[in-house]
C-alpha positions, 0 to 999 in steps of 0.5 A: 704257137705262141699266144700273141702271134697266134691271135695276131695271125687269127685276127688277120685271117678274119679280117680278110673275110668279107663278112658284111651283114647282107641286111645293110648292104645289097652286094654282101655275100653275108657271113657264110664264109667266115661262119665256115673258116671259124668251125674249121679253125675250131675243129682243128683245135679240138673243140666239138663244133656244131652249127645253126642255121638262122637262114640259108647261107647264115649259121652260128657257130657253137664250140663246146668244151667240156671240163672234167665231168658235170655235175650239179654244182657245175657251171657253164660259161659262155661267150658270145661275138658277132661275126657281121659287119657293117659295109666297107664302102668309103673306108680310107684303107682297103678293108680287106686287107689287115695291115699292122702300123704303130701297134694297130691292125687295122681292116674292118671288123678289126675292132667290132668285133673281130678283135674279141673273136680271135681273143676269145679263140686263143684263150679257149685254145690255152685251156683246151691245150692245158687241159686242167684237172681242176676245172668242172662245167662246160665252156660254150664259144659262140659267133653269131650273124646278123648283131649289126642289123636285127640280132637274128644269130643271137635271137636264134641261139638262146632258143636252143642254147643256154648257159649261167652267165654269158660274156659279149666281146664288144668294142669296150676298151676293157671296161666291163660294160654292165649296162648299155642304152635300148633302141626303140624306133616310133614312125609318127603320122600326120594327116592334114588337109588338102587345099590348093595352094592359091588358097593354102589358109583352106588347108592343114599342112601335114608338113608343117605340123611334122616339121614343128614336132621334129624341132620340139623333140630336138629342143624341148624334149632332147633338154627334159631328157638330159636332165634324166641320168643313169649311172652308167648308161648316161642320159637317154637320146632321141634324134630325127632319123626320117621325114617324108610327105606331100605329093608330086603336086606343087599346087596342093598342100599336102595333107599328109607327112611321116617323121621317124624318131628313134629313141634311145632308152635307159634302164627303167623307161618303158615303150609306153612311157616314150609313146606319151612322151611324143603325144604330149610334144604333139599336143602342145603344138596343137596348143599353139595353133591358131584356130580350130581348123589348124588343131583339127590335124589327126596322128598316128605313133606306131611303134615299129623297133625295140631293143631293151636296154641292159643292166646287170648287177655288179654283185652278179658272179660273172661280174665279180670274176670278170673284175678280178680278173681285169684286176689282175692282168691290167692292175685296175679295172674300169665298170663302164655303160655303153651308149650302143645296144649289144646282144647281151640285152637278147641273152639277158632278157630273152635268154635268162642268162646273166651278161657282161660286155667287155673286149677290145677296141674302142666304140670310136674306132669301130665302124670308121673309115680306117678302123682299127683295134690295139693289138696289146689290148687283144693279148690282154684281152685272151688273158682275161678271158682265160683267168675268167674261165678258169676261175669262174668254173673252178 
């Protein structure tokens, strides 16, 4: 079968599978049958195909390929996509159902990242059916669960399974995405004093000092971070995700209240240095209080999220050949930061494996309520991938 339809019907195939990740919706069967319909699809190419169980009903799927005989000086590559994704609820169109309009297929997942994953299939088909003599190494294919929750498929793979340089088919547009924003996620606490509210001067209101840090860090602090760039990941964000406090007791002031804050960190910044970031924003207002008892409320930051941010060198091998190769197929080539997390940060850091993000669609047409991917991008997507691996283990 020719490529392009070969992709295109793959790609349909897998958005009609319901793969939602189960930890962000309670009616999700998880990503069991898609696991199962990809080691199935791969078996038949040829591909020798192994699973790993994550948890019950949830496996990676590990496509291997081995070119001609591996030796010392040989190389292996490997891809990495998640099979997940995030809930179909509210979507304009039926989610479920691939239609192709003005060169799009749309369907959840279409983009993110179902589109990288039948790209990368075709490409690793091509080069199993041509069998070229003049490449050595090992091609590693791998779909992982879970990237759109906690990353517990990817989190598990790079405890077995390795590799010198890894690609992470993600929503880029082509670009290659050599650096991407972190996540760290603080719950702060604020702990006051209780009064009755006839006499609400007698009290610290635990909400009262949590509203005013939650404006402090969109004001103050959002504006200090601006001013702190990365070349490619951008400046770092910070947002109000949570806020909850008092009682059922609209007499009392309420003498306790909690913010969550997420962060969003660039290359360079530390978990220790966002922590005194927030405690300096706090101790400001406790500055600006009026007297020594409204300055007498305590807190507690404790840190209860992390995913670093990624960063790897241009002059990287993977980096270089994958450049050549978009070079190639679209006549130029675009490096790029992502404002989203990806599991490349896993494999990078926890794995040791040198790691790249590139794949089709666009960040901002994933997780839409009529998401979509082009599908020229997915055909020029298997030819990068192919040119890549042919080059990189040449």
């Amino acid at each position: 079968m020719e490529p392009k339809e070969f992709s295109r019907m793959l790609l349909a195939d897998l958005v009609a599978i319901n793969s939602v990740n189960p930890g962000t919706s309670s009616e999700s069967k998880g990503e069991f049958e898609i696991s199962e319909f990809i080691r199935e699809t791969l078996s038949k190419l040829g591909f020798v195909v192994e699973t790993q169980e994550v948890e019950s009903r949830r496996q990676n799927v590990i496509a291997k390929l081995r070119f001609s005989r591996k030796t010392k000086s040989s190389r292996s590559l490997m891809f990495n996509c998640h099979m997940d994704t995030v809930p179909v609820t509210g979507m304009s169109i039926d989610p479920l159902k691939p239609v192709v309009k003005n060169g799009f297929l749309y369907g959840r997942g279409s983009a993110d990242t179902k589109g990288g994953i039948a790209a990368t299939i075709t490409s690793g088909a091509q080069l199993l059916e041509e069998d070229p003599k003049d490449q050595v190494g090992e091609l590693l294919l791998t779909f992982v669960v879970g990237e759109e929750y906690l990353s517990e498929g990817t989190a598990k793979l790079v405890e077995k399974y390795t590799a010198d340089a890894a690609i992470v088919c993600e929503p880029t547009d082509l670009s290659l995405g050599l650096a991407h924003k972190g996540i760290t996620r603080f719950l702060v606490e604020i702990f006051g004093k209780p009064a009755h509210g006839g006499v609400p001067e007698l009290g610290v209101d635990a909400i009262e000092k949590a509203g005013k840090l939650a404006v402090s860090l969109n004001g103050d602090l959002r504006t200090s971070l601006q001013r702190k760039k990365h070349r490619l990941a951008g400046s770092p964000t910070i947002h109000n995700s949570i806020i909850e406090g008092g009682s059922l007791a609209w007499n009392v002031v309420p003498d306790y209240c909690k913010l969550g804050v997420e962060r969003r960190t660039i290359p360079g910044e530390s978990a220790e240095s966002l922590v005194r970031e927030l405690k300096s924003q706090i101790e400001k207002i406790r500055s600006f209080e009026s007297d020594d008892a409204q300055r007498s409320f305590r807190y507690k930051i404790s840190k209860t999220f992390e995913r670093l941010p990624l960063e790897t060198k241009a002059t990287e091998l993977i980096a270089q050949t994958l450049l050549t190769a978009t070079s190639q197929v679209l006549g130029d080539t675009k490096i790029a930061g992502m404002p989203f997390w990806t599991d490349a940060a896993f494999l990078s850091q926890r794995g040791g494996i040198p790691s790249v993000v590139i794949g089709p669609g666009r960040v901002d047409e994933a997780h839409t309520k009529d998401e979509k991917v082009e599908l020229a991008k997915v055909y020029c997507s298997v030819d990068i991938f192919k040119k890549t691996i042919e080059n990189f283990l040449s």
